[in-house]
C-alpha positions as CSV (number, residue, x, y, z in Angstrom):
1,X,39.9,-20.1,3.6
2,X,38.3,-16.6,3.2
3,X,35.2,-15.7,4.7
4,X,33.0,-16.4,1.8
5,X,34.4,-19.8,0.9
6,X,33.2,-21.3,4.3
7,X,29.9,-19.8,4.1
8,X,29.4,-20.8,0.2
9,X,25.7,-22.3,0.2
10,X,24.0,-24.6,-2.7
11,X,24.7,-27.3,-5.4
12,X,26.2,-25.8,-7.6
13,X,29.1,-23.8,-5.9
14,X,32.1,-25.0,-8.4
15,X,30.5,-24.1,-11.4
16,X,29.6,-20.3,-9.6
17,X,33.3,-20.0,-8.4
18,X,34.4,-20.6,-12.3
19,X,32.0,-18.1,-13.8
20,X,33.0,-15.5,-11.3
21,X,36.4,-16.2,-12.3
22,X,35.5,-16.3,-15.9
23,X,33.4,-12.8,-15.9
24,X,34.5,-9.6,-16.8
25,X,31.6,-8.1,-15.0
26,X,29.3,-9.1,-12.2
27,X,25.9,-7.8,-12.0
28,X,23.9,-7.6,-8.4
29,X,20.3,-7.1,-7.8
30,X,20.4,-4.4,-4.7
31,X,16.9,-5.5,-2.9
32,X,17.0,-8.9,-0.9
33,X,20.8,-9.4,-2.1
34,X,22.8,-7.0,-1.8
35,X,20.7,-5.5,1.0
36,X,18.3,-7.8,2.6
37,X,15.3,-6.0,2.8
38,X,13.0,-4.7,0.0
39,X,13.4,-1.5,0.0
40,X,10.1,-0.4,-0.9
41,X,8.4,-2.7,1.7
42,X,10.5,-0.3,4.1
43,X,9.3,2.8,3.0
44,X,6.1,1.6,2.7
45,X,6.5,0.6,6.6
46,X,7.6,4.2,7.2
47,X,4.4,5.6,5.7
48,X,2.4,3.1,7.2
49,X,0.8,0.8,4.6
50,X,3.5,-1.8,4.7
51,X,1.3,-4.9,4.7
52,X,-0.6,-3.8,2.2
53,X,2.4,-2.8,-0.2
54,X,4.2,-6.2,1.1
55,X,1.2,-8.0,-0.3
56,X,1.8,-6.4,-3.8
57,X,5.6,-6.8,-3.3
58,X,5.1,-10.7,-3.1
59,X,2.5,-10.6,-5.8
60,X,5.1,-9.1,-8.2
61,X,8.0,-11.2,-7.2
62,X,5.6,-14.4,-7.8
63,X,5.6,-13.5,-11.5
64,X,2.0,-13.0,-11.3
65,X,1.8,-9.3,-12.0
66,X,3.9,-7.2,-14.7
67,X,6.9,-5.5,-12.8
68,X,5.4,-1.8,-14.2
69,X,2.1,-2.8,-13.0
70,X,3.4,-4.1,-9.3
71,X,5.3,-0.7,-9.1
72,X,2.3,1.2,-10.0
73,X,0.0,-0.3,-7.4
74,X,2.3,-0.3,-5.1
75,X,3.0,3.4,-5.5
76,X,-0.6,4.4,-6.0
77,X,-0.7,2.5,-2.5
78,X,2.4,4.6,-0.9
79,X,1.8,7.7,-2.7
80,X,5.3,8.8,-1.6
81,X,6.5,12.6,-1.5
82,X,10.3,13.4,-2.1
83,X,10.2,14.8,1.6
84,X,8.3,12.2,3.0
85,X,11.3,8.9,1.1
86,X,14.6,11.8,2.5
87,X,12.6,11.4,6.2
88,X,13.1,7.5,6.0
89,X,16.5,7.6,4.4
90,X,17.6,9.3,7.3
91,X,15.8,7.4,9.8
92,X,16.5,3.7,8.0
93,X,19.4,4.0,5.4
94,X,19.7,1.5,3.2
95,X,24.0,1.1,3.5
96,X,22.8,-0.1,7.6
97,X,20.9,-3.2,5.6
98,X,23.5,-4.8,3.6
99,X,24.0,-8.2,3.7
100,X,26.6,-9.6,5.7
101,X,29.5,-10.0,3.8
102,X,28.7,-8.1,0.5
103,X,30.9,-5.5,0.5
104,X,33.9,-7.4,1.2
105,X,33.0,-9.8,-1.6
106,X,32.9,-7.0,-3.6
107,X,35.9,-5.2,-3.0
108,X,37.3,-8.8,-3.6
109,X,36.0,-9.4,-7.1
110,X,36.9,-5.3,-7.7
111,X,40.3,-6.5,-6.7
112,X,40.6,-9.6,-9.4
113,X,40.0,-6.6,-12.0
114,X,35.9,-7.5,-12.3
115,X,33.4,-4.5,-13.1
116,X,30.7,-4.7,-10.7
117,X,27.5,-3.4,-11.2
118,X,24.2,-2.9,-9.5
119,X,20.4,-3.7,-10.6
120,X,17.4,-2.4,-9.2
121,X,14.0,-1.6,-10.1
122,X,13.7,0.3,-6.8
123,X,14.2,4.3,-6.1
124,X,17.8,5.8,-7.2
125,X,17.8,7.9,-3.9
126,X,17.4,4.3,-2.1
127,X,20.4,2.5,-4.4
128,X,22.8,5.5,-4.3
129,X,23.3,5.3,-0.6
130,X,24.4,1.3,-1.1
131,X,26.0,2.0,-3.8
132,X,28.7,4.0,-1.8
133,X,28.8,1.9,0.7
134,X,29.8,-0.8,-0.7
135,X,31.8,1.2,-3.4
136,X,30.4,0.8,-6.8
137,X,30.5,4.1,-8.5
């Protein structure tokens, strides 16, 4: 058995296994799955208001706020400069974060002729970086 086989996890693994082999294309959502950190959370850490940003993080995730209106706060919170998110990239890049195993399950699926793509409602320069790394153009 692969890898992934052993470490499937959940109740509902056969019917998972038959839409994977079923798609055409497989989506992946890039923070806390295909990397296992938020990414924002982590530059928020890097400019030093990471609790409080975490706080809005889990707020948004909860349902309990509007996605636009998470990523405002939170960004009126950070107040990020393009310098200041290329100074944590270097420092923290986001390909060191994936998540054990993802990029061979990707190159597998790739393999069995499946398009895979990646969602995110995070920064580009953050996804590009993980993108490459776990080669989805």
């Amino acid at each position: 058995k692969s890898t992934m086989a052993s470490a499937a996890v959940g109740e509902r693994v056969p019917e998972a296994r038959a839409a994977l082999r079923a798609a055409d294309a497989v989506c992946f959502d890039v923070d806390s799955t295909v990397i296992n950190k938020e990414g924002i959370d982590e530059l928020a850490a890097f400019l030093g208001v990471g609790e409080q940003v975490a706080a809005l993080t889990a707020s948004a995730m909860g349902g309990d706020v509007p996605f636009h209106e998470a990523l405002a706060n939170r960004l009126a919170v950070m107040r990020p400069t393009r310098t200041q998110l290329d100074a944590m990239l270097s420092t923290h890049p986001p390909a060191s974060m994936l998540t054990p195993g993802v990029a061979e399950f990707i190159k597998k699926l790739q393999s069995k002729g499946k398009h895979v793509f990646l969602v995110s409602g995070g920064f580009r320069q953050m996804i590009e970086p993980v993108a490459g790394a776990v080669g989805v153009a």
